[in-house]
FILUM-718086 format. One record per atom (N, C-alpha, C): x negated, y, z negated; residue in one letter. Coordinates in steps of 0.02 Angstrom, whole numbers, plus 50000, padded with zeros to 5 digits. Example, Ala and Ser with C-alpha at 12.3 -4.5 7.8 and 13.67 -1.06 7.14 Angstrom:
<nulums>
493404971649610A
493854977549610A
493404983549610A
493584988849646S
493164994749643S
493555000249606S
</nulums>
This chain:
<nulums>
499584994050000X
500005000050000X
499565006250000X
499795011750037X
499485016450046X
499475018149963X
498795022149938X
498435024349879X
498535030049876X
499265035049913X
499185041249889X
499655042349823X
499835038449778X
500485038449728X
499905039749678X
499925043349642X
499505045849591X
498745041349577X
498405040649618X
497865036049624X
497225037349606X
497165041849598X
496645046649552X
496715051249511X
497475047649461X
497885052149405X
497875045549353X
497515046949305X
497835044449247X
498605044749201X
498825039849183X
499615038449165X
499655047449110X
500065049549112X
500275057349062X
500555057049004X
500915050349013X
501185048848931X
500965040648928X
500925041948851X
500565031948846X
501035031848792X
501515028048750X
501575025348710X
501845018748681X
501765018248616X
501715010348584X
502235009548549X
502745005648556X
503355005648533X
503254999048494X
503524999148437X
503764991948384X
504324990148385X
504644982248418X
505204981848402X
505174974248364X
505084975648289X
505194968648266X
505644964748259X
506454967848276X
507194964848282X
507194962748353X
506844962048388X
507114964548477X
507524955848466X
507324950748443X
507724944548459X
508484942648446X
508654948248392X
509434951148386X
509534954048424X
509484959548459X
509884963748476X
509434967348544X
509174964048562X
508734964848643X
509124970848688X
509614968548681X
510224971248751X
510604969048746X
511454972948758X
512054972248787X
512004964748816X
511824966948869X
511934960348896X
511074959548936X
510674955348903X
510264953948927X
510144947148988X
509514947349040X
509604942949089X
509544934649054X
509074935948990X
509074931348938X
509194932848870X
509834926448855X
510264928148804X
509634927448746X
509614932148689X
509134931948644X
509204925948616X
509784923448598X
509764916248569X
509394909748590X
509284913248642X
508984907448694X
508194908048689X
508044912248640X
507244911048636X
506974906848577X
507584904848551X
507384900548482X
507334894748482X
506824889048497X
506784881248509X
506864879048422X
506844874348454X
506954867548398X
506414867348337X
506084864048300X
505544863448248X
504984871048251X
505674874948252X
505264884348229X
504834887748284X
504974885148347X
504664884748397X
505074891448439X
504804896248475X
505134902748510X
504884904948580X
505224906548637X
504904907648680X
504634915948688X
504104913948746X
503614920248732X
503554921948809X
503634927148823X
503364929148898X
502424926948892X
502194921048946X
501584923648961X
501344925649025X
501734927449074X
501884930849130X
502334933449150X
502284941349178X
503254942949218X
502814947749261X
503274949449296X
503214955649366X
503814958349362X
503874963649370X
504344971649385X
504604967649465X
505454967049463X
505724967349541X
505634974249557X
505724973249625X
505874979449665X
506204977049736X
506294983249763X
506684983249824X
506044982749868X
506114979649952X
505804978149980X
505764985050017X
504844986250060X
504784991050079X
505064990450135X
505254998950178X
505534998750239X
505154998650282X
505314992750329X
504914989450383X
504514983450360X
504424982850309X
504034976250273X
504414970650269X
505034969450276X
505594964350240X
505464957950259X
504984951350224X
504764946250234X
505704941550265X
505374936750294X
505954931150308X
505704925350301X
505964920050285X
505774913850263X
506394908950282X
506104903850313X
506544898250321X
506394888750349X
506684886450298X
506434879650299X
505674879850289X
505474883450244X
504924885150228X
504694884950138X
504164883950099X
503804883750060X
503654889850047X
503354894149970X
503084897949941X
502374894549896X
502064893949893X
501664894149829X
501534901349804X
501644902749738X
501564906849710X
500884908949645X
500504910249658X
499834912249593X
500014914649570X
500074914849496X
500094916549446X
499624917449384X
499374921849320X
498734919349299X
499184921349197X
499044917849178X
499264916149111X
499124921949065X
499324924549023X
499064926548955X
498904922448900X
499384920048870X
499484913948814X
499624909748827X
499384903248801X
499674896748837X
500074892048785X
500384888548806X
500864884948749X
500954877348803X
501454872448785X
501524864948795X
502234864548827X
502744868648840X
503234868648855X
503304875748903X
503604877448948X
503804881549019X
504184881449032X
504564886249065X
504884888249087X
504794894349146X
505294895549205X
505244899549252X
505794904649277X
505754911749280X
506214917149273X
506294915649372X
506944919149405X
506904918749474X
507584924549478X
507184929749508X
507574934949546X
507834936249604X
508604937949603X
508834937749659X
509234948049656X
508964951949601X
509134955549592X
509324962249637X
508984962449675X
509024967949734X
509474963749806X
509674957349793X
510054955149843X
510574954149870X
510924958249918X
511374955849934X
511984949949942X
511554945249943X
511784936249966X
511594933149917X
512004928549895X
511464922949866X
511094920249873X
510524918149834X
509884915449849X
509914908049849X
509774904749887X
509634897049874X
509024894049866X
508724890749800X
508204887949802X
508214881049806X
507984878049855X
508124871149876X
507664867449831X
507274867249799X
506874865049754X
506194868049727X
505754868249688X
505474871949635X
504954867449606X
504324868049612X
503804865949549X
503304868749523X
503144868749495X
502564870449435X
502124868849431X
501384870249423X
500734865149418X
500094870449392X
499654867149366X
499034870949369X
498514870349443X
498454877449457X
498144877749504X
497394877749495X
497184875749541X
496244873049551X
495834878849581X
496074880249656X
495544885249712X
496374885549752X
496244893049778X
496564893649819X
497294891049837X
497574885849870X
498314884249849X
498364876249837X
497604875149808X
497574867449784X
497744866849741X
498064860749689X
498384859849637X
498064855149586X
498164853549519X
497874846749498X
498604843449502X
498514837349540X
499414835249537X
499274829749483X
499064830449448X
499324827649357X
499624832149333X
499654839249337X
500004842649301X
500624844849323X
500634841649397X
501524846349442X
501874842449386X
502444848249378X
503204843849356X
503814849849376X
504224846549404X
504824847149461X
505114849749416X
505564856849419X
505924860149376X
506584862149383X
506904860549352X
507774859049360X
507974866749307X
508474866449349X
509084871949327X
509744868149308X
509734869449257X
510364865149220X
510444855649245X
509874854649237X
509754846249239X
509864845949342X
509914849949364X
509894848949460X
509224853949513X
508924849649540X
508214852649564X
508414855549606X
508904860449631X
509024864449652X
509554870149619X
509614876849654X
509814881249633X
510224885949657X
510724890549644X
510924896349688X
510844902049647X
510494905049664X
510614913149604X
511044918849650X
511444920049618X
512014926449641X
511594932449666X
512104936149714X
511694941449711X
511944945249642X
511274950749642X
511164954649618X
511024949749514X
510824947049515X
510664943149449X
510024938649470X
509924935149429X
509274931649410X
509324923649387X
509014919449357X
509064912549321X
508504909749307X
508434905849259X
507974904949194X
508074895349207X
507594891949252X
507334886349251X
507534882149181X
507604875949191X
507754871549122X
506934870649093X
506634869749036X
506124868149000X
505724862049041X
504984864749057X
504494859149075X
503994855349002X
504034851448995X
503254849548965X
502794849649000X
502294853948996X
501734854949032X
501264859148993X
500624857248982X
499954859348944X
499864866648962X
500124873048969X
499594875948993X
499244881248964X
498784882448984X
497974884448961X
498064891748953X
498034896548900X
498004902148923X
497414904748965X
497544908849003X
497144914149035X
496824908949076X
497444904949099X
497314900549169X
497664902249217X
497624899549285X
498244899949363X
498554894849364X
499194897349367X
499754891549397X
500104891649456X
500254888849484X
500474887949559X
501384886749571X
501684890949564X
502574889449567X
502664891249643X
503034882949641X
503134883649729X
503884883349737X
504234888049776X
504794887549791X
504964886849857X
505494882249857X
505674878749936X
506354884649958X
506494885450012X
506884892050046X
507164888150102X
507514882250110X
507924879650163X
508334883750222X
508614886150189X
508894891550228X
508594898650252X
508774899850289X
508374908550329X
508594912250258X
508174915450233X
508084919550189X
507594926050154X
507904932150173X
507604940450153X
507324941050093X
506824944050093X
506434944250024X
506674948850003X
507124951649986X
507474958549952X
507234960449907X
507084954049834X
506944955249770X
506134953049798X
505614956249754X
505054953149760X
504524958849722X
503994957249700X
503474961949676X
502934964249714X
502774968749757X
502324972949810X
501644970249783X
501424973849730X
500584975249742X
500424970649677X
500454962949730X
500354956649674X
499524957349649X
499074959349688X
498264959949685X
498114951049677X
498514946749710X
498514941849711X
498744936949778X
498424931449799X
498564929449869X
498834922949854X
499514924549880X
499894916949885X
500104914549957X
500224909149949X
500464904150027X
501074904350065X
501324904650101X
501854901550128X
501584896050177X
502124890350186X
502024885350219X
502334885050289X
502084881050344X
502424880150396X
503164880450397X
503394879050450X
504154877350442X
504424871350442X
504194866850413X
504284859150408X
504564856650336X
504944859850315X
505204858550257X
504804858550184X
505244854350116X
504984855150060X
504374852150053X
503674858850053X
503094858350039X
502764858749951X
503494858449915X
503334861449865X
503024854049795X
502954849349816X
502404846249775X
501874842549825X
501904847849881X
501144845049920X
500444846349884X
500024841549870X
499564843149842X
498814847349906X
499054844549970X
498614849350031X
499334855250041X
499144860450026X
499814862450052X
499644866050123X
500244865250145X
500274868950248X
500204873150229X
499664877950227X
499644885250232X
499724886950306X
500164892150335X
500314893950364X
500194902850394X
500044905550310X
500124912250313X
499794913350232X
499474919150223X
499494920850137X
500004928250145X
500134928850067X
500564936650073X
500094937149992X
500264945149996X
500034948649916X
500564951549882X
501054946449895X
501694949249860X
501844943349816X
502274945749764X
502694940649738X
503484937949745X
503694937249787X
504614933849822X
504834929849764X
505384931849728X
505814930949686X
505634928949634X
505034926849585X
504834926049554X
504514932649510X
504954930349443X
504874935549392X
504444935349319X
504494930449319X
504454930049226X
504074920449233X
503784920849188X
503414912449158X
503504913849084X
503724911549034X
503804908548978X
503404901648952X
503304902548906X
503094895848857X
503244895848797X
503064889348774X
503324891148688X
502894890348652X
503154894948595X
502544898048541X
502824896048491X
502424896148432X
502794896248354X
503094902748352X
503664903348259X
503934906248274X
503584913248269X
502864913248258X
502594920048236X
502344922548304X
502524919448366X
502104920748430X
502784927048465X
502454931648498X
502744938848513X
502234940848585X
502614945748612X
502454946248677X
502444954448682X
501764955648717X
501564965048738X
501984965748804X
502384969548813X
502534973948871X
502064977448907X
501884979248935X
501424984448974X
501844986949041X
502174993649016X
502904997249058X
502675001549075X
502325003449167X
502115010749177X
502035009149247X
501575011549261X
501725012849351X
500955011749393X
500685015149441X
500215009949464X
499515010049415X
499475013549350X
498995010749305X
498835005949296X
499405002149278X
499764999249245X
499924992349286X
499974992549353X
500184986249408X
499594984049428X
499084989049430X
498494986649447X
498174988549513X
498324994749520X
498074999449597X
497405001549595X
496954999049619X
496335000849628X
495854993049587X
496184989849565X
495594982349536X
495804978049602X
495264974349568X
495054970649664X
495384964349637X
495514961949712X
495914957949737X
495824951449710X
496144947749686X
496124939349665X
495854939249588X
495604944349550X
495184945149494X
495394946049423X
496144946749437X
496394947649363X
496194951849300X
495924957949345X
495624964349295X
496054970349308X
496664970449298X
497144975449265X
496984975549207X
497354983249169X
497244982449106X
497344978349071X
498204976949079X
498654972549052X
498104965549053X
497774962749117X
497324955449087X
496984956149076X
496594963149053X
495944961649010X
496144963548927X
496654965348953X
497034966948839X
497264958548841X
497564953448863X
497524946648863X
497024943948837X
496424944948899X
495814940248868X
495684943348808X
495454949548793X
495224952148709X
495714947648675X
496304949448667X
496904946048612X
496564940248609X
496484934448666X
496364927148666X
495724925348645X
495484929248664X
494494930348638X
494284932948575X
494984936748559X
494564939548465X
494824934148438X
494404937848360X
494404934148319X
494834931948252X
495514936248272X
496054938948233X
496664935848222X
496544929148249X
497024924848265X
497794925948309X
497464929948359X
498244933048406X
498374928448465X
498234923848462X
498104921748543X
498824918048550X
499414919448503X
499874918048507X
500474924048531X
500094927348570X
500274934548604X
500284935848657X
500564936148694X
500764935748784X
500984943648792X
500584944948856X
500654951248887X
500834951648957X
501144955748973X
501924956649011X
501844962049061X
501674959349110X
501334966349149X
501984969349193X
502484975749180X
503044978249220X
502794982249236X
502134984849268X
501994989549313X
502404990349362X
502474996349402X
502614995749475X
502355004649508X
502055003849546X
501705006449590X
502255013249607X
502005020349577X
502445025149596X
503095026749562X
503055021949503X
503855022749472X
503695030049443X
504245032449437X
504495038149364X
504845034249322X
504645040349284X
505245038849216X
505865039649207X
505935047349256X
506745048949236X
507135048449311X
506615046849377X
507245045849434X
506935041349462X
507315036849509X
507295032249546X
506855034849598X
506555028649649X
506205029049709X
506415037049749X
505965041649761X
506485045049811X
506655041849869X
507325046549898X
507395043549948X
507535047250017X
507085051650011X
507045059850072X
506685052750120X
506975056250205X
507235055250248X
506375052650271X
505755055950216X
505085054850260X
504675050150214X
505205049150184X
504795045350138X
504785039750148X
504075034950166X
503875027350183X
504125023150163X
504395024950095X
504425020050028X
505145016350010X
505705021050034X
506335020250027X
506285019749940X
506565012849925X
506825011049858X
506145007549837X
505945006549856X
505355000949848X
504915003149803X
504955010549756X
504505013349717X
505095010349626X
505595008849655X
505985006649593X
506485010049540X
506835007049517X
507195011349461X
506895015649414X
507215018849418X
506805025449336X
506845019649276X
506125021849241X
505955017549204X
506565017849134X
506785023649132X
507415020149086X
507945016649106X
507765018249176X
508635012149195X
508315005249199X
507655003149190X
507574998649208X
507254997049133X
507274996649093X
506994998649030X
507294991449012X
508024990348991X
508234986248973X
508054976548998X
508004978049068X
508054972249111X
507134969349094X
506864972749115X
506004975249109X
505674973849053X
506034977549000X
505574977048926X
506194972848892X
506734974148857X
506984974748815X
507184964948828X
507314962648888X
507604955448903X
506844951048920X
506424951248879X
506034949048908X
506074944448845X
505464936948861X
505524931548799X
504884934348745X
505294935348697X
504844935648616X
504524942848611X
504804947748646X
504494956148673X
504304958548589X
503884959748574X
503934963748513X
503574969248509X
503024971748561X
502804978448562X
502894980748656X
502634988148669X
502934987948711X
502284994248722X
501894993048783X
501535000348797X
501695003748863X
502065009948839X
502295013848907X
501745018948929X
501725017548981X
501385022149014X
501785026649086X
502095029349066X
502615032649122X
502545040449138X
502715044749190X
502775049849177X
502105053449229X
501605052849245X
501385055549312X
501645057749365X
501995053149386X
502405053049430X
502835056349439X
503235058049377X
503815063849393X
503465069549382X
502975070049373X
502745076549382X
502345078549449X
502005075149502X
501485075149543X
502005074749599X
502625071249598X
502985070249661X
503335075749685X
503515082149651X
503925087849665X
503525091749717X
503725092949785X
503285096049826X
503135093049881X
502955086749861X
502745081849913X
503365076449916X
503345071349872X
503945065849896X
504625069449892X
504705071549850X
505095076949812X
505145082849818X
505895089649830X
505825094049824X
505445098449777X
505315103949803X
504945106449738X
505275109549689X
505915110049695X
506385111749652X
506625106449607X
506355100249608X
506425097449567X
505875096449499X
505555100149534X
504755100849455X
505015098349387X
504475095649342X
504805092549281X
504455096349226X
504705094849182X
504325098249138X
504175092549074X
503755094449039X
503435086248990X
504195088648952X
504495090648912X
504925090448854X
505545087248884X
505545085048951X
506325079948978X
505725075548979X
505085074748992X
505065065848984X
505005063148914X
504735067548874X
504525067148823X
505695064048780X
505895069548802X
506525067648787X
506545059148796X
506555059748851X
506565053048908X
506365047248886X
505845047048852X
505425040848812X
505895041848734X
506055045548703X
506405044848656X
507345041048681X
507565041848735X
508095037348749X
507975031248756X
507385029548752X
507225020848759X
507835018348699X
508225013548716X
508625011248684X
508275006548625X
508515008648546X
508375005048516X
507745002748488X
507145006148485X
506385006048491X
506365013648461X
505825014948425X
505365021048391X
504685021448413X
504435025348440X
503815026948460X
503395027248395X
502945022648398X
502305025248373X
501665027248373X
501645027448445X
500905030348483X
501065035148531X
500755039448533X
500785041448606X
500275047248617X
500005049148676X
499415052248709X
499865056148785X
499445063048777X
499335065448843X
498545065848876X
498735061348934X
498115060348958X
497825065949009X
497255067849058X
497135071649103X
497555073249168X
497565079649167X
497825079849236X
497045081549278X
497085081049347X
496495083949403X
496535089649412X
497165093349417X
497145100549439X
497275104949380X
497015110849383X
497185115449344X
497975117149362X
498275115449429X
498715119849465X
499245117749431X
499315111449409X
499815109149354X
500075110649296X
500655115249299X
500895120249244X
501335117049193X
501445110449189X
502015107749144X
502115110549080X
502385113049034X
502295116748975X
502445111348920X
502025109348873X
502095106048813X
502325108948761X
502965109948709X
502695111548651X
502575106648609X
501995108848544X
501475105848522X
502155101948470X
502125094748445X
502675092848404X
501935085048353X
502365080248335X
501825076348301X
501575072448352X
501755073748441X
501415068448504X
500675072048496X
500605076148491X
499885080248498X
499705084048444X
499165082948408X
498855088548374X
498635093148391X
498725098648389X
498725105248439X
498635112248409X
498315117348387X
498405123048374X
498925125848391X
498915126248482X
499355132748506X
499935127148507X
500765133248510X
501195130848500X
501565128048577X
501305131248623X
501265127248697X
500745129348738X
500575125448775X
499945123848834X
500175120448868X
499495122048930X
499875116348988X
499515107848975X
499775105149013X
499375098849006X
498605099149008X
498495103549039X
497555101549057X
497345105049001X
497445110948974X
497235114048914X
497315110748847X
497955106848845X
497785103648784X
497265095748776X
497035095848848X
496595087948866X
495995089448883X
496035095848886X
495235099548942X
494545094548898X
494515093248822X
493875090848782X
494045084348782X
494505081348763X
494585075948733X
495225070648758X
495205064648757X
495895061348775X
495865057148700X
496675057948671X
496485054548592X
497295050948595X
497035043148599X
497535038348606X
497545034548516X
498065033148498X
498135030748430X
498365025248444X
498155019948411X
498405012948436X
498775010148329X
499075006048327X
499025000348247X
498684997948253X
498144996648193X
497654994848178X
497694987548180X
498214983648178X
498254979348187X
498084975248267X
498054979848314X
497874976448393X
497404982748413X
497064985848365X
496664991948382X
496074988348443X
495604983748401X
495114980548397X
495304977548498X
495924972248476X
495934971048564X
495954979248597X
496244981448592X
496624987648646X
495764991448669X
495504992248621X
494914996548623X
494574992948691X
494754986348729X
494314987448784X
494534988848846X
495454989148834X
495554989948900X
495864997148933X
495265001948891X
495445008148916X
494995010548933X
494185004948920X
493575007348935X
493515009348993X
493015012749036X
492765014949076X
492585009149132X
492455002549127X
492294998649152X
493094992949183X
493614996749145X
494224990949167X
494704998349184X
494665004849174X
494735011249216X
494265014849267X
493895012149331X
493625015249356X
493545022749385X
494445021949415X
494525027349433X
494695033649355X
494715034349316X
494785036649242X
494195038949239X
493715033149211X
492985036349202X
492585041749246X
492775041149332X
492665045949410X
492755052149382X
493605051649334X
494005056349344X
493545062349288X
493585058649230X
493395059249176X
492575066149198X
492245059349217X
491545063449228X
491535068549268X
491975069749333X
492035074749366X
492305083049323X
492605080749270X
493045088349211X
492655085449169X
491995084349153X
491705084149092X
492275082449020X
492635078449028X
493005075348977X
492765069348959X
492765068848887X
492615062548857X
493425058748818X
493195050848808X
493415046848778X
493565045248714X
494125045948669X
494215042948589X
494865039748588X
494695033048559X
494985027348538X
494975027748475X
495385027848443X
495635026848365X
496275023048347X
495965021348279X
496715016448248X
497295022848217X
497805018448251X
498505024948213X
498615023448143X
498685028248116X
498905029348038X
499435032348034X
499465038348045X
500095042148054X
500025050848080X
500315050548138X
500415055548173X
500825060748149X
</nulums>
């Protein structure tokens, strides 16, 4: 995807939301019923993979028929039991999945086939998801490894539009010839690779009941625009490996990457007449807030990073009469349903020319009672994390897993501080 969506802008608002009830009271009506995250012998499910749907770009709209998917995927936390999320949300028609499996992947779209196991939706290896809804695979036993690849292959019998799907996977998956269900081939017909993800949303496993899952809700920081291809160095998987790699006993913690490339916070994709993108930039992150963060398995913290975007797009994607100002996003992140902020940062802008007006409240420690964004960031960027996931977080804001940040950074002589939150 073209790299002009804030690509040499760091995210404008970051914050860290606690929701230690979220398994009561998630959502109205969530895509998964909260009850449904509670297994048997104290056992709970946990997101250790999801992707942000979106609408397909205009002129991009994949087709598939009598055809295979393999899908890459790369783990956070790993657990002994699975499960698989499947979106049909942006679709018109119903979706038919003619059959479905699961496996740990080896190289490329090779498999270990000791580990495939065939995954049923309500006890039948096939499926229909409605439009505009989703569906949640019956439970696999299957080993898997955190901060491993798994391979979910879905069979597409019928001619079928990728409507629902995730753009900027930074990941290369298969489609197969047109010779039918390829989906527990252990050679599989590659036919084609794509760097998207087609209807596939969410991977689950099960955790004890103390195991809980990071959100990571923001836009192309956050999806992973600018880390190289096949490598699994977004922020979101290198705050994984720390969690799984310290020494703090968290590795019962799955992180949830809902980036999407260009979102705002407070409006949807534009949709002016020149714009490339149509819908495909996604719902405003509060309309999508619920589906995204709030329905996800075992969600208990949540890091937003939103809000560039509605400010950088007025002029260009956007009239310029629509300019924002920080105190509606800032509003904006306080309508998150049901959640209290307890972190949050204004990060750099590039231009001076950027007038948004802040007033100074407990988001910023501040002398003056308003400034613009760059004046209150011009020395310092000061992110507050709980001390409790301080230790992981501290690496994935370094300079080495933010390239473009650090560019940014050194070019305005601004430096870096990471600290544990106490109270703002």
């Amino acid at each position: 995807m073209n790299r002009l969506i804030a690509n040499t802008m760091t995210c404008t608002l970051i914050g860290l939301l606690s929701m230690p009830t979220m398994a009561q009271n998630a959502a109205e009506k969530p895509a998964i019923s909260p009850t449904q995250a509670v297994l048997a012998h104290g056992k709970r499910w946990i997101g250790t993979w999801a992707t942000a749907p979106q609408p397909f770009m205009p002129g991009s709209l994949q087709r598939f028929r009598n055809q295979s998917l393999r899908l890459i995927v790369h783990t956070s936390a790993g657990g002994t039991k699975v499960r698989i999320k499947i979106s049909n949300t942006f679709g018109d028609h119903p979706l038919l999945i003619g059959g479905a499996h699961i496996v740990r992947r080896t190289a490329a779209a090779g498999i270990d086939p000791t580990s495939d196991r065939t995954l049923m939706f309500h006890g039948r290896s096939s499926t229909t998801v409605p439009a505009r809804s989703m569906v949640v695979s019956d439970p696999a036993e299957l080993d898997v490894p955190a901060l491993s690849d798994l391979a979910i292959s879905l069979f597409l019998p019928k001619t079928t539009e990728a409507t629902t799907l995730h753009i900027l996977a930074m990941q290369t998956s298969y489609v197969s010839s047109d010779t039918g269900d390829s989906t527990a081939d252990v050679k599989f017909p590659v036919a084609k690779t794509i760097r998207s993800w087609p209807f596939l949303t969410g991977v689950d496993v099960a955790a004890s009941a103390h195991g809980a899952a990071i959100v990571a809700f923001g836009s192309s920081l956050t999806d992973g625009d600018g880390s190289t291809l096949d490598t699994n160095r977004r922020w979101p998987d290198v705050l994984a490996e720390r969690l799984q790699k310290g020494a703090d006993g968290m590795t019962e913690v799955g992180v949830l990457n809902q980036g999407i490339i260009g979102n705002r916070l407070l409006d949807d994709s534009p949709r002016r007449a020149r714009s490339p993108f149509g819908a495909a930039l996604g719902q405003a992150g509060l309309a999508r807030f619920k589906r995204d963060v709030l329905a996800q398995a075992g969600v208990g913290y949540v890091i937003v990073g939103l809000g560039i975007n509605d400010i950088v797009f007025p002029g260009s994607l956007t009239p310029l009469t629509e300019r924002m100002n920080a105190e509606s996003m800032i509003s904006g992140l306080r309508r998150t349903p049901r959640t209290s902020v307890k972190m949050a940062a204004l990060a750099p802008m590039p231009s001076a020319s950027v007038s948004t007006t802040v007033t100074a409240s407990p988001w910023v420690r501040a002398s003056e009672r308003t400034a613009t964004l760059r004046s209150l960031t011009n020395d310092i960027i000061l992110l507050f994390f709980p001390e409790a996931v301080f230790q992981a977080m501290e690496a994935t804001m370094s300079f080495a897993v933010l390239p473009h940040l650090s560019e940014l950074m050194s070019k305005i002589g601004m430096q870096l501080a990471i600290q544990p939150y106490r109270s703002i």
